[in-house]
C-alpha positions as a printed NumPy array, in Angstrom:
array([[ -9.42 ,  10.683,  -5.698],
       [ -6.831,  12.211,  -3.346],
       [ -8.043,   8.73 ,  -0.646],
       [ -4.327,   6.859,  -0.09 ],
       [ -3.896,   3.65 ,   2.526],
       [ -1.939,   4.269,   5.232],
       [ -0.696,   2.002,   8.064],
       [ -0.204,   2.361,  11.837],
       [ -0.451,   0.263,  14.789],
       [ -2.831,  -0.041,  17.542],
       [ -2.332,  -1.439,  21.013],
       [ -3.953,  -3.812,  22.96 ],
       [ -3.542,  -5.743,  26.083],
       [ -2.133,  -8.931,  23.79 ],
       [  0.135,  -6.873,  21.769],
       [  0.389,  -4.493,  18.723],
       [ -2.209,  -4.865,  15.749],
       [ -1.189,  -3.38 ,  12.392],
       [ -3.284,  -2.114,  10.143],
       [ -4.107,  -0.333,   6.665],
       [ -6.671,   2.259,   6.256],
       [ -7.932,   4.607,   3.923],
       [ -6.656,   8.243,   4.641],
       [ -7.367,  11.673,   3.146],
       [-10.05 ,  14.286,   2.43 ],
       [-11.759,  11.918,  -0.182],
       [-11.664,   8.771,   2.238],
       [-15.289,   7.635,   3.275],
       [-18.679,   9.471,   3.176],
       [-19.241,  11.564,   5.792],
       [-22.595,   9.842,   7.193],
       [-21.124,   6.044,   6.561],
       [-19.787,   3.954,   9.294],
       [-16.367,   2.564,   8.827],
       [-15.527,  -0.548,   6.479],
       [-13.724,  -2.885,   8.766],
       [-11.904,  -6.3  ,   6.726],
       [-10.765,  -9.199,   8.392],
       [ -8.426, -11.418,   5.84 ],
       [ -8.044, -14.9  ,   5.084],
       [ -5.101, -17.235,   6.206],
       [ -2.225, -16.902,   5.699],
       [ -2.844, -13.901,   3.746],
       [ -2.652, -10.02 ,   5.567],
       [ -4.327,  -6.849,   4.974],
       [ -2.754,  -6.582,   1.835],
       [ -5.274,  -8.665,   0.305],
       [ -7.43 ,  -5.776,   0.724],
       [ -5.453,  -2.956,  -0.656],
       [ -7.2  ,  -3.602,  -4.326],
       [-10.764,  -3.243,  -2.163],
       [-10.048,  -0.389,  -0.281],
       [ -8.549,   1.699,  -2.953],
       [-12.352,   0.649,  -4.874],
       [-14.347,   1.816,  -1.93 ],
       [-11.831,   4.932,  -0.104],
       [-14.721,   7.263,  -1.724],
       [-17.627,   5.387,   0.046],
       [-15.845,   4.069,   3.452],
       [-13.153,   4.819,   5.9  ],
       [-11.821,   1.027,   5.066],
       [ -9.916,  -0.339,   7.935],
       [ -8.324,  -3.771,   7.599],
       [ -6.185,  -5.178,  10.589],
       [ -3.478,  -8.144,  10.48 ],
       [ -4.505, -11.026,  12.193],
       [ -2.465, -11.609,  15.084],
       [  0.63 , -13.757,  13.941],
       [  0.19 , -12.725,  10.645],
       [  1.941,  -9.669,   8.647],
       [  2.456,  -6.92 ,  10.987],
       [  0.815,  -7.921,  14.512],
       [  2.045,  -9.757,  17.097],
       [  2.12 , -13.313,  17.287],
       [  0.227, -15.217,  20.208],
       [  2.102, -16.303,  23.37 ],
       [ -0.095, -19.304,  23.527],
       [ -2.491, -21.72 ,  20.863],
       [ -4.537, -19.258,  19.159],
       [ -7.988, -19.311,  19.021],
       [-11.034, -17.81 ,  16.985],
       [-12.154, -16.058,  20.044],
       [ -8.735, -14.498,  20.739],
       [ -8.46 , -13.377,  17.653],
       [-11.812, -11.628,  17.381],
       [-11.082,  -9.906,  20.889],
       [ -7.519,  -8.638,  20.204],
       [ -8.791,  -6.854,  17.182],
       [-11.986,  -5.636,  18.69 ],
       [ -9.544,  -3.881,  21.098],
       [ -7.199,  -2.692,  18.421],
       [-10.756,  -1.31 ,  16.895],
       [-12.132,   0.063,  19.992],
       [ -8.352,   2.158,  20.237],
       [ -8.506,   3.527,  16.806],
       [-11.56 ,   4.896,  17.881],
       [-14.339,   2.548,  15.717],
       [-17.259,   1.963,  18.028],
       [-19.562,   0.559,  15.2  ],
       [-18.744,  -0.48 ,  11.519],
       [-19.722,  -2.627,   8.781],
       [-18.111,  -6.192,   8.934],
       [-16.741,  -8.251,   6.174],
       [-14.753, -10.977,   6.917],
       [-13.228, -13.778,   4.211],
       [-12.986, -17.13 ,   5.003],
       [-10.6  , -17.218,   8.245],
       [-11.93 , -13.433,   8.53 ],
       [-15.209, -14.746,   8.396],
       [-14.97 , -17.204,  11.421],
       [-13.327, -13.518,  13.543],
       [-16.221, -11.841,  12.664],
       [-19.336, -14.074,  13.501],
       [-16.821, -14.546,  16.684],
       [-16.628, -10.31 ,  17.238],
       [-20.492, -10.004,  16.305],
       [-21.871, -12.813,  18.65 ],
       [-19.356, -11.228,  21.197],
       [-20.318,  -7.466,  20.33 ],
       [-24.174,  -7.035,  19.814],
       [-23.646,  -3.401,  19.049],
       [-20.539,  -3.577,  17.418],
       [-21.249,  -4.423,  13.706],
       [-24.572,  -3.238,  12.345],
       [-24.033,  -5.384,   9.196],
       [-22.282,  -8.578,   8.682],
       [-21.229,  -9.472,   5.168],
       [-19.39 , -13.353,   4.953],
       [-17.36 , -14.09 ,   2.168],
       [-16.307, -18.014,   1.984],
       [-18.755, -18.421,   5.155],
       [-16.738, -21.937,   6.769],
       [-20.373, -23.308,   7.982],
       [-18.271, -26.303,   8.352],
       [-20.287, -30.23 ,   9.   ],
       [-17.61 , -32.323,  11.289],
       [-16.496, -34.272,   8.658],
       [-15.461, -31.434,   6.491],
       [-13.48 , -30.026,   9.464],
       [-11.911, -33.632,   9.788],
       [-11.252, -33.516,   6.085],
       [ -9.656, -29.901,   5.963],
       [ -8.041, -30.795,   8.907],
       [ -6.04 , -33.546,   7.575],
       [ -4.512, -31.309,   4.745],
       [ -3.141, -28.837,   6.847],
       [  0.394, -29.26 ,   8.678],
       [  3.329, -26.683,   9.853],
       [  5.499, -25.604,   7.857],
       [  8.562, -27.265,   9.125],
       [ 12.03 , -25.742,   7.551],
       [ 14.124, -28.529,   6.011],
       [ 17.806, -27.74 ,   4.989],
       [ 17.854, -28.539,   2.155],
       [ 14.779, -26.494,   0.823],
       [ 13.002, -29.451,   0.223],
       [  9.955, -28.088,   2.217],
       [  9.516, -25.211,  -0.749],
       [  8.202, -27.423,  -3.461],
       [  5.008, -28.948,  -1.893],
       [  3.675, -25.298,  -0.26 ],
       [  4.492, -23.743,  -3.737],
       [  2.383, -26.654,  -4.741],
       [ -0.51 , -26.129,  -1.812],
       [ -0.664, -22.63 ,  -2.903],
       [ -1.182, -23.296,  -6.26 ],
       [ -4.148, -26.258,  -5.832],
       [ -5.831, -23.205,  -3.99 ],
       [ -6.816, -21.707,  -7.357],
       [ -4.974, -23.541, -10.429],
       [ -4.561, -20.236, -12.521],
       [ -3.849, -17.473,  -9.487],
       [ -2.066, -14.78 , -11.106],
       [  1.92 , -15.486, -10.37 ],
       [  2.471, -12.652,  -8.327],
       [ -0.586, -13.223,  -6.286],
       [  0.963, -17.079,  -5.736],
       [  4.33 , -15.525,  -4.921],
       [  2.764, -13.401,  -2.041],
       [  0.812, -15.856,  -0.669],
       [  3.684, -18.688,  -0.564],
       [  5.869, -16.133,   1.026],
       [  3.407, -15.119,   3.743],
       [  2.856, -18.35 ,   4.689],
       [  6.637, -19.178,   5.059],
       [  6.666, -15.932,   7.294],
       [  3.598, -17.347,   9.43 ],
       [  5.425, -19.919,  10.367],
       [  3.572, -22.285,  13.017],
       [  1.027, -19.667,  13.047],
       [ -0.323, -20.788,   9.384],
       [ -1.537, -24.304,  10.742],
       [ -2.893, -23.272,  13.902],
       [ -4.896, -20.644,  12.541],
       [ -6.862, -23.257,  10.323],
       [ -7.104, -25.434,  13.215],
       [ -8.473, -22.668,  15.624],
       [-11.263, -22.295,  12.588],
       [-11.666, -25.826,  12.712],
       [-12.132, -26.074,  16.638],
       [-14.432, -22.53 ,  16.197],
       [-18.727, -23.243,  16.858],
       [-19.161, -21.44 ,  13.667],
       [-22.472, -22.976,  13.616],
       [-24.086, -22.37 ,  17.094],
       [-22.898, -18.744,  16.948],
       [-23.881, -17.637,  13.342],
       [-27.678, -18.414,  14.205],
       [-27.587, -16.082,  17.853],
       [-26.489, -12.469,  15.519],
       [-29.355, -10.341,  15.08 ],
       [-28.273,  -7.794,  12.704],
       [-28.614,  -8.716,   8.747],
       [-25.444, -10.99 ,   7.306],
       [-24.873, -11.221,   3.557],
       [-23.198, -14.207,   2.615],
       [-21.754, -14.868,  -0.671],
       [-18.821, -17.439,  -2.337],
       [-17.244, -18.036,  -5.502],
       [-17.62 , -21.127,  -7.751],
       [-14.318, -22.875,  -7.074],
       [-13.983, -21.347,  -3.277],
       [-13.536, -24.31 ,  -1.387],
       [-16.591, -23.529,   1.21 ],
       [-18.999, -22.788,  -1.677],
       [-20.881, -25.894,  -0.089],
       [-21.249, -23.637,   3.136],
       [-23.222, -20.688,   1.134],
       [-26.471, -22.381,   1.158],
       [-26.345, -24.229,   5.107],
       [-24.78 , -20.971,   6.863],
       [-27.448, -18.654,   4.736],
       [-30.18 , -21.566,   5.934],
       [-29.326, -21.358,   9.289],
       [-29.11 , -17.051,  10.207],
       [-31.905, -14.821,  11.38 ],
       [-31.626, -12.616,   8.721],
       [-29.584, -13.5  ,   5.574],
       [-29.003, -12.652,   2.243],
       [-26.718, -14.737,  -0.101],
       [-24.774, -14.759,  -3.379],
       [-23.065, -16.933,  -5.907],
       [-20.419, -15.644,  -7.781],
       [-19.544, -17.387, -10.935],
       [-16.155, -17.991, -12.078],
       [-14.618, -16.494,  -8.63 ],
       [-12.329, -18.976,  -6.235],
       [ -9.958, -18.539,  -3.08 ],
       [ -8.9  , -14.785,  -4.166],
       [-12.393, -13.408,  -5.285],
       [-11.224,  -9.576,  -3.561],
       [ -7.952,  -9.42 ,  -5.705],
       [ -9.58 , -10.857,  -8.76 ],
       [-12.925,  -9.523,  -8.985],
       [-12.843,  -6.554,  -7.07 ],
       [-15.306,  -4.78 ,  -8.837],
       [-17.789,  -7.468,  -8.231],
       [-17.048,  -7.606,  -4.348],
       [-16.875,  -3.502,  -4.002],
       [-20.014,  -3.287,  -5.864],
       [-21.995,  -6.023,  -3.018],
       [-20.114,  -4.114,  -0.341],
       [-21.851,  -0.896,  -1.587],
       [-25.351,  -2.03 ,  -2.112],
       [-25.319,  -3.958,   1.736],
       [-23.443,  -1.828,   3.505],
       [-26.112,   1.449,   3.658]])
């Protein structure tokens, strides 16, 4: 496999959008649409690298940064889902992807029901991982866990996101941890609002209104696995999946299992 991820940056009228992709003779099948992979919070694209490098020989895998996260630029004002979704829909639309498969993972999730609803034509296939089909009292509930991260001199702010992380998944691979806890220090302010701009997102009202088919799937321990069952109730056309023994970082740690669904929806 001669397929390698590259990254680059696309412009839009809100700012720069990184992004990885899949590059080389070997990288996507001729007759498939691109792969396009929208991350959780506070994670970046790099969640995805163990995903693309599964599926460079099937799909041209492109996987932006969120804006205020990794690479792209950070919002001049609040952020919400719908910017999101329309800052990388123009980063898309300038790297030349008119229509692509759509997989999006918990925060990515709420940008892509956001693009698709937006888009019509854009995504012929939706695939939802961690699907946050969230009841108002579960967005009250999340809500009340999440804060900035405010810097204290004395490093005493460290100790209880190392701790966060961690409670995410109790036994995440220590390098995995390590990336996450020092993303989210780099997110800044960004980390909290992007959880509350999923927690002010109509999720619900939009999920039912997208026409093409939507595959939705979560882990045992992910903390929306009560969403499967509700978001899969309430869309036109949905298919849906359990995954046992998967949590919070089910595209890192079963990547097999995730590139093998990707393959038999996405064709």
């Amino acid at each position: 496999m001669n397929a390698r991820i590259r990254k680059g940056y696309a412009d839009t009228r809100f700012g720069q959008v990184h992004y990885r992709i899949t590059a080389g003779p070997d990288a996507g099948q001729p007759s498939s649409l691109p792969l396009v992979l929208l991350h959780q919070t506070a994670s970046t694209s790099v969640m995805f690298e163990p995903l693309m490098t599964a599926l460079a020989g099937d799909y041209v895998c492109v996987a932006p940064d969120t804006p205020g996260f990794g690479e792209s630029f950070t919002p001049a004002t609040t952020p919400s889902i719908a910017l999101y979704a329309e800052a990388l829909y123009e980063a898309l639309q300038a790297l030349g992807v008119r229509e692509c498969w759509l997989f999006g993972h918990h925060t990515g999730a709420s940008i892509a029901v956001q693009m698709a609803h937006d888009h019509p034509d854009f995504a012929r296939k939706l695939m939802l991982s961690g699907p946050p089909y969230l009841t108002p009292e579960q967005r009250a509930a999340f809500a009340a866990k999440i804060s900035p991260v405010a810097p204290a001199l004395d490093g005493s702010h460290l100790l209880p996101l190392w701790q966060r992380i961690l409670d995410k998944e109790p036994d995440v691979p220590l390098d995995l941890a390590h990336r996450e806890f020092t993303l989210t220090l780099r997110a800044g302010d960004q980390y909290a609002a992007a959880y509350h701009a999923v927690f002010s997102h109509d999720f619900a009202a939009q999920l039912p209104r997208i026409t093409c088919p939507i595959h939705l799937m979560a882990g045992e321990f992910d903390a929306l696995l009560s969403c499967l069952d509700p978001a899969a109730a309430a869309a036109r056309q949905a298919s849906k999946q359990f995954v046992p023994g998967a949590g919070t970082y089910v595209c890192e740690r079963q990547t097999a299992l995730v590139a093998d669904a990707i393959r038999r929806f996405f064709r």
